[in-house]
C-alpha positions, 0 to 999 in steps of 0.5 A: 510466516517466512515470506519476504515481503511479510518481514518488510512490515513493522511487527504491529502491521503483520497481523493485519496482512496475515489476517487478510491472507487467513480471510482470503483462504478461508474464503476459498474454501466455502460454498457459499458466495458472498456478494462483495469480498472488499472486507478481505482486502480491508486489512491489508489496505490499511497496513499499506498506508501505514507501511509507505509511512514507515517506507518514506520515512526508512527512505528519509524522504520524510522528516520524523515530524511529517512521520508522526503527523495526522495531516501528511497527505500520503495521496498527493505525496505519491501523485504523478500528476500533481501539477508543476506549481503544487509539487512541493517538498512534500510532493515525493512522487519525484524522490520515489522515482529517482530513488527506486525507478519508474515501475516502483514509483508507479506500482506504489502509486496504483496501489495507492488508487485500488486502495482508494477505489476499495475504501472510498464510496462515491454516490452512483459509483457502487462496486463489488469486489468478487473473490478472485478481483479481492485475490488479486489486490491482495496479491498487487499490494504485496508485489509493491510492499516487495518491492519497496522492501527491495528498493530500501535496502539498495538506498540505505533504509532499514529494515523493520 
C-alpha cells in the first residue's frame, strides 16, 4: 500500500490496517446486510493503541520502560479532562498539545473515545455499527495516524 499514513505504522501493525481496509471493501460489495459491522473496525482499533504507544514513545514523551510496560494507561495519558490534582508526569495530554496543537491533541483523544465506544460493552448501552458508521471510523482513525505521523517528523521522532 503506498498511502502515507499506512507507512506511519510499525511493519507488524500493517497488516492489521490493511485487514480492515480488505474487510471493509469486501463488505461493500455483498448483498447481504449484516447487523452490526464493529468487527471491520476491530483491526484497526487495535493497531491504534499499539501506534500511540510507538507515537508517544518516537515523540519522547514516554520512557523505554513506560513503553514496554502493560499497566501504562494510554486513556488517562490522552484525557482532557484529568483533573488538576491527578495530572502527573504520565498525564501527557498537555505535552500533545504543545507539541503538535490543540486539534491533533484532540483528534487523538476522540479517536481514543470512538475506540472505546466500539470495544467496550456496558449493561443496557448495546450498540450496532452500520457500514457506512464502520467507514467513517476507519476513515477517522487513519486521519489522526496521519496526522501523528505529520507531528513527529516536525518534532524530531522518526519514522517506523
Amino acid at each position: 500500500m503506498n498511502q502515507k499514513w499506512y507507512h506511519f505504522l510499525s511493519n507488524s501493525l500493517q497488516p492489521l490496517a490493511l485487514l480492515s481496509l480488505q474487510l471493509l471493501r469486501r463488505e461493500k460489495e455483498q448483498t447481504q446486510e449484516l447487523a452490526n459491522y464493529d468487527f471491520i473496525v476491530f483491526p484497526l482499533v487495535k493497531a491504534y493503541e499499539t501506534f500511540l504507544k510507538d507515537y508517544l514513545f518516537s515523540l519522547k514523551l514516554i520512557p523505554e520502560r513506560t513503553y514496554r510496560s502493560k499497566k501504562f494507561s494510554i486513556g488517562r495519558s490522552l484525557n482532557p479532562d484529568v483533573r488538576l490534582e491527578q495530572r502527573d508526569e504520565f498525564w501527557l495530554y498537555d505535552d500533545l498539545h504543545r507539541l503538535c496543537g490543540e486539534h491533533v491533541a484532540r483528534e487523538i483523544w476522540d479517536a481514543w473515545l470512538m475506540r472505546n465506544r466500539l470495544i467496550h460493552l456496558y449493561p443496557g448501552e448495546v450498540q450496532t455499527t452500520s457500514l457506512a458508521q464502520a467507514e467513517n471510523k476507519i476513515n477517522q482513525l487513519i486521519r489522526v495516524i496521519e496526522l501523528c505521523g505529520h507531528c513527529a517528523f516536525e518534532n524530531g521522532g522518526e519514522k517506523k
